[in-house]
N, C-alpha and C positions, 0 to 999 in steps of 0.2 A: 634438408629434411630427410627421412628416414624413411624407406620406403618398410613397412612392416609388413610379413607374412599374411594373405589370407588360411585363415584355419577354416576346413571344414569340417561340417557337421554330416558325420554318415550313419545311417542307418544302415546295416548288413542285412541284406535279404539275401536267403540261398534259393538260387533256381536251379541247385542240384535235383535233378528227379530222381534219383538211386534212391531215397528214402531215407539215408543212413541214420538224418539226424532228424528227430520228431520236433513239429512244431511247439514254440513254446507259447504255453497259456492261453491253447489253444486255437494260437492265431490272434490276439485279441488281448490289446492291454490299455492303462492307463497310467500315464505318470504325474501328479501333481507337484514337480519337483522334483527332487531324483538322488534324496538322501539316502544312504545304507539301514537296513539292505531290502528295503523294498524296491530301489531300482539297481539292479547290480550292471553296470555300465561297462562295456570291455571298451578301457581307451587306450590312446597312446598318445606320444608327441605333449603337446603344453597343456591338455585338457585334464579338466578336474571339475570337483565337484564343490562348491563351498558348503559349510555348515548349514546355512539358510535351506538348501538342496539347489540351489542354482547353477545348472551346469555350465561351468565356462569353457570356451572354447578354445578362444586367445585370451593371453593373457600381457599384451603391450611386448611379446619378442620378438626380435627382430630377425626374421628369415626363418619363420616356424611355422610346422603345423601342427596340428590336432585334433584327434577324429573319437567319436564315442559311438560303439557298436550296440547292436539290441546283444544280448550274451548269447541268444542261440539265432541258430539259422530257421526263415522263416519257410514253408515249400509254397514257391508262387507258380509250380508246374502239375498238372495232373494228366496222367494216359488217358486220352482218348482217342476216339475213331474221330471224332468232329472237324472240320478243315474249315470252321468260322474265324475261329482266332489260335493259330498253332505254330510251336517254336520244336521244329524238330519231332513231327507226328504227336504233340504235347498241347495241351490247353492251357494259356495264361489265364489264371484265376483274377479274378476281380478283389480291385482294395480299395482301401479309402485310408490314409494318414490324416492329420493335421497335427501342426505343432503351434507356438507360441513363440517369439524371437525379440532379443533388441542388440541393435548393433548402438554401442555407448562408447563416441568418443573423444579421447582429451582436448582435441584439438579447438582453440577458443570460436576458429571460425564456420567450427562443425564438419571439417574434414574427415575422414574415414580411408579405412584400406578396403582391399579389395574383401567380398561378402562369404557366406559360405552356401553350403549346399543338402540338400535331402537325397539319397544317393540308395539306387539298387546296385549291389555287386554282389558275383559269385563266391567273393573274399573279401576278407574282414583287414589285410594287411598290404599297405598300400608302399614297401619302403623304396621303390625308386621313384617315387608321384615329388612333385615341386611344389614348393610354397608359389604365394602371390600369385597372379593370373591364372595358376593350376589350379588351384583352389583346393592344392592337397591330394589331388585324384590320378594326374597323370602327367608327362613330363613331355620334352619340344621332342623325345623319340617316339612314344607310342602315343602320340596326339593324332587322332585318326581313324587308330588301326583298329578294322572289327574285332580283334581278336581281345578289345577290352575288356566287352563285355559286361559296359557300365551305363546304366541313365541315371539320371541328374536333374533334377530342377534346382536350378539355379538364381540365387538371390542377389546379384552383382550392383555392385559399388563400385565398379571404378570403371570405365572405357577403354577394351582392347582392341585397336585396329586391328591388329592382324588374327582375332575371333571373329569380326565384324560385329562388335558389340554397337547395339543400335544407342544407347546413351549410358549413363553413369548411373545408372537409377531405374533398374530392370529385372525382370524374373524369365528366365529360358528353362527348355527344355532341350537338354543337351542328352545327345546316343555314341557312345564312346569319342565324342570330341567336345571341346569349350567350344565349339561354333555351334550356336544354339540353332536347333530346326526353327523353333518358332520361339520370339522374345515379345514383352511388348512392356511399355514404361509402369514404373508401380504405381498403385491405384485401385480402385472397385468403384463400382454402381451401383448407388445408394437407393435403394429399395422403398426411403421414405421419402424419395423427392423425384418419382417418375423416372428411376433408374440414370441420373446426371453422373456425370464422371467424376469422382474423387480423387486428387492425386496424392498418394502417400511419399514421403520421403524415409527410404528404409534405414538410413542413420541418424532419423532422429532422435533418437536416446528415448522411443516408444516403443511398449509393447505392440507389436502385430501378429495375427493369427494369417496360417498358411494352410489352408486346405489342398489335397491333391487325390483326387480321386479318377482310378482307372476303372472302365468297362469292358470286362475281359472280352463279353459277347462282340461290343461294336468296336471294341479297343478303342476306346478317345479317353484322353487323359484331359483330365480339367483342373486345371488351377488358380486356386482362389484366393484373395489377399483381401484384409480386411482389421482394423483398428481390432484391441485386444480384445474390449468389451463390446464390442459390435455382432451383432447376431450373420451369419454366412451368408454372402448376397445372390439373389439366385441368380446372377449371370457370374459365369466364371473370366476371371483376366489372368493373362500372365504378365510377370514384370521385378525388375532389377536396381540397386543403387552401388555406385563403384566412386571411391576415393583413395587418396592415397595418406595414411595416417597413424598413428597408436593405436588403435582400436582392439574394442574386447567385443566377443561375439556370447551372447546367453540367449540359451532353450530356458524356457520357463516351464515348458510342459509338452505331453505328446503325448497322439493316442491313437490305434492301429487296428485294422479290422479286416480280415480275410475274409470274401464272398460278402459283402455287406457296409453300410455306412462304417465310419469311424465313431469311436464315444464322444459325445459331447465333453469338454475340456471345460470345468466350472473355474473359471478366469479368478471367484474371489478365494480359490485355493492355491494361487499359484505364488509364488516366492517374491519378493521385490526385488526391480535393477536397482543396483547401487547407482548413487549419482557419483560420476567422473570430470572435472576440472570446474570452473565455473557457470554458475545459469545464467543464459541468455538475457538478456533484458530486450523485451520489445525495442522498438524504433521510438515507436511512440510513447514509451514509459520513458526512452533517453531524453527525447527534445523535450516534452511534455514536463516533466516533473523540475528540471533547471527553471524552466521558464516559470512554471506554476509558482516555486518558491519565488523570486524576485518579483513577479508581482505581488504574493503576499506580504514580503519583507514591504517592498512600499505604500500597500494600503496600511499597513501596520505604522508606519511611520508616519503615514499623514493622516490618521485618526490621532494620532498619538499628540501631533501638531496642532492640529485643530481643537483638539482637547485642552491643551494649555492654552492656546488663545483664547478657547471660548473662559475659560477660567480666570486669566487675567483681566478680559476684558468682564466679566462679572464681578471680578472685586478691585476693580479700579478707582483708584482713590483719587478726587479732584481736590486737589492743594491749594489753598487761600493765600496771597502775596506775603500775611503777616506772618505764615506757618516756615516760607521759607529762612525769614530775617531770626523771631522766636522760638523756633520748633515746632512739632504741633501739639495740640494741647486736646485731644479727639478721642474717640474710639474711630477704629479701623472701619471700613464698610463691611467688612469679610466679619467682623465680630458680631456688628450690629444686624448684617442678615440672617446669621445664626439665631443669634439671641432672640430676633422677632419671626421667626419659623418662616424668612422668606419673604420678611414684609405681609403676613396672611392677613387679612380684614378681619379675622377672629380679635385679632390683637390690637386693633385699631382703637385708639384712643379718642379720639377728634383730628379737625381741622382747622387750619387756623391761613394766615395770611403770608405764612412761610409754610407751608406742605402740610401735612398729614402727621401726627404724633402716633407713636406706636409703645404698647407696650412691650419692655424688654425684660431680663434678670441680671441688667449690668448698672456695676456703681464702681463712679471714677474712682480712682486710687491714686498717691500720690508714689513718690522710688521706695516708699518703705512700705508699700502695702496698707497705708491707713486710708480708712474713705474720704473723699471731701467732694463738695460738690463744684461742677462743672463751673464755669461762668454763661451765665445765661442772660446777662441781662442787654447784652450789647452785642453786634457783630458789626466788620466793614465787608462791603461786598462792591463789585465792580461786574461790568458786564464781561464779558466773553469781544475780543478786540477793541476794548476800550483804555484808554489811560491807565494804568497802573495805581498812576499820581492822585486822579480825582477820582476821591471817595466819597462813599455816603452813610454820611451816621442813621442806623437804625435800631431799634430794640422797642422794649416795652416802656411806656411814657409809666411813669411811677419808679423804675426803675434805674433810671438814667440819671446819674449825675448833672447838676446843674453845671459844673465845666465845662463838660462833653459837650453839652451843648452849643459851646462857646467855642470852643480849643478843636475839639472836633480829633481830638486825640485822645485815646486810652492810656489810662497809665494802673499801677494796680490799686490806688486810690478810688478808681471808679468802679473798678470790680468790686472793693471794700464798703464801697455805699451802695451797690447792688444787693450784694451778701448780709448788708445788714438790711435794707427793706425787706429782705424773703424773712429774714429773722421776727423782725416786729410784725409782720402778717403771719408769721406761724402764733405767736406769741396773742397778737390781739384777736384774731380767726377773725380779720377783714382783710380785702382786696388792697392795695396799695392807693388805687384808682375806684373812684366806684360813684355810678352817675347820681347827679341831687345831694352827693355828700362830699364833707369835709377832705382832701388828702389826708390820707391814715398820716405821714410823714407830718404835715401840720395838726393834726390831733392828738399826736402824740407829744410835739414840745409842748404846744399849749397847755396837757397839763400836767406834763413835768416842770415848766414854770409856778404854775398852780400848785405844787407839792401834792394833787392828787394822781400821781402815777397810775399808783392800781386800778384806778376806775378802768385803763384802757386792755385792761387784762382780760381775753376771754372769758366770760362767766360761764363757758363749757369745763373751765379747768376745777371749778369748786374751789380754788382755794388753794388746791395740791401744786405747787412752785414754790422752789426755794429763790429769797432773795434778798 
């Protein structure tokens, strides 16, 4: 793996007191981005600015830096007589900064290089300072030495023993050396939960807001970290993250104020991080969503199962010994529950000593689609584990052949003298059977012997038969 350059991010402050150079904008700006030429940026090294106005810092080189200056020098010195806060018979003027930051990068396991930094110096041009651990500022010879003349709040991402870097995930406060006076892990105190400690991770590919505000009177510098869209919390932290990785460093915004607060930074003007290599997927979206589908895939399977069973076993068809030897000669159960809306009692016909009769809108057919009627006059029927063998003639007495009777065997002879009593009962519009009276079948030869036929003709028909 590649150990990549930390680039830092400076800000040039002159604590020239000669006067030479006038403050620019009066001490006092805002950047929402940092597109030409509202913010004219003095950089060097791998730093740029992209279209969006997002200033990048790094840009994934390996052994680089890059620094981006405010364009003029700011005066943080003024003559006085006062000996409360004094640099050389000089008064440190009070400020306030804050920026906007994300450190984004490739690496899938969220590694990062080392951070950058917010920087006062008497010069804008750093060219013997070292990448990585230097953080662009100063090298293993003038690491030290007063004669820097550098402070530093420092954003670090990565662990250097020999700084005494307290973890990988820190903000210090560095005076001409990377060995921070005071470090403390990154984080704030959330304002809306009794001040509880939040720990932020600074390469999380999130915006964060850096507040840093000095009191020239009391001199205390206070530094404050806190989510992009998070209002400043009133207890100030310092604090750091350090890895070793490809990483790009982006300012989203900044804003600066001599003798007084910094401007408020309206967060929904500032530029978007680009997204860099793959997103994360929770823990819990890994296990969670495999599992979630395979238990879906199986309840889908055994609905899907139990659906055809319950379907088969609703139109299950129980088969008569004779249907196997002749075919069947039927409607299907699956037709006949259709046709009668489910077996409904709307439809119910009667009852009778074989089940329930129902009205349908089915009439048998024969292989050529002509209708005929069923055979009705006769069935054999057996119990449920009983003989096969021993049957028993049943049907409608009027109906039933006088063989059958006998023989106790069906042949289509008995069907043909079934077929024709339904006929002579359409024909005479009497019952076959009918109590206190003659069999229609013997009142019928009787007087066809007699050459009076017609008599047995319903007198519903008037007359209208041909014959």
């Amino acid at each position: 793996m590649l150990i990549v350059s930390l680039l830092a991010f400076i800000y040039f402050l002159s604590v020239n007191s000669a006067g030479a150079a006038q403050p620019a904008s009066n001490g006092r700006f805002v950047h929402h981005g940092f597109a030409a030429p509202a913010a004219d940026l003095a950089m060097d090294g791998v730093a740029s600015v992209m279209p969006s106005g997002l200033l990048v810092l790094t840009n994934a080189t390996y052994q680089a830096k890059g620094h981006a200056f405010h364009p003029s020098p700011l005066r943080f010195v003024l003559n006085t007589s006062s000996s409360s806060a004094t640099a050389n018979g000089a008064t440190v003027r009070s400020f306030s900064t804050s920026f906007v930051f994300a450190i984004v990068s490739d690496d899938p396991k969220g590694r990062s290089c080392h951070g950058l930094a917010f920087v006062v110096s008497p010069a804008k041009s750093f060219p013997t300072a070292n990448a990585e651990q230097y953080l662009g500022l100063l090298n293993m010879t003038d690491e030290g030495e007063p004669s820097n003349h550098v402070f530093a709040v420092e954003l670090d991402t990565l662990m250097n023993a020999e700084f005494g870097d307290i973890d990988s995930n820190h903000v210090g406060i560095d005076i001409n050396s990377l060995t921070s006076l005071q470090a403390k892990t990154a984080g704030y105190y959330d304002d809306d939960d009794d001040g509880v400690f939040r720990s932020l991770q600074l390469n999380s590919k999130k915006p964060m807001q850096v507040w840093v505000d000095y009191d020239g009177q009391t001199r205390q510098l206070d530094v404050t970290l806190a989510p992009a869209r998070a209002a400043k919390p009133r207890r100030p932290l310092l604090s750091a993250v350090v890895t070793f990785i490809f990483t790009n460093h982006y300012i989203l915004g900044w804003s600066f104020s001599l003798d007084g607060p910094a401007p408020s930074l309206d967060t929904s003007m500032l530029p978007m991080v680009p997204h860099v290599g793959t997103k994360h997927r929770s823990v819990l979206l890994t296990v969670v969503t495999p599992i979630a589908s395979v238990m879906f895939l199986v309840a889908l399977v055994m609905v899907v199962f139990y659906f055809v069973k319950w379907w088969h076993r609703l139109y299950k068809e129980v088969r008569e010994d004779w249907e196997v030897e002749f075919g069947s000669h039927r409607f299907v159960y699956k037709d006949l529950f259709h046709a009668t809306q489910g077996f409904a009692d709307r439809n119910l016909l009667g009852a009778g000593g074989f089940g329930r009769v129902y009205k349908g809108m089915l009439l048998a057919s024969d292989s050529k689609m002509n209708g005929r009627l069923g055979d009705f006059g006769m069935s054999r029927l057996w119990d449920h584990g009983a003989d096969a063998k021993t049957t028993h003639v049943v049907g409608t007495i009027g109906y039933i052949a006088p063989e059958l009777m006998h023989t106790g065997k069906a042949t289509p002879l008995t069907d043909v003298f079934a077929f024709g009593v339904f006929v002579l009962e359409v024909i005479c519009g009497r019952r076959p059977i009918k109590y206190n009276e003659v069999i229609l079948l013997d009142r019928v030869l009787e007087h066809f012997r007699n050459g009076s036929i017609l008599e047995v003709v319903d007198p519903h028909l008037t007359g209208s038969f041909s014959y």
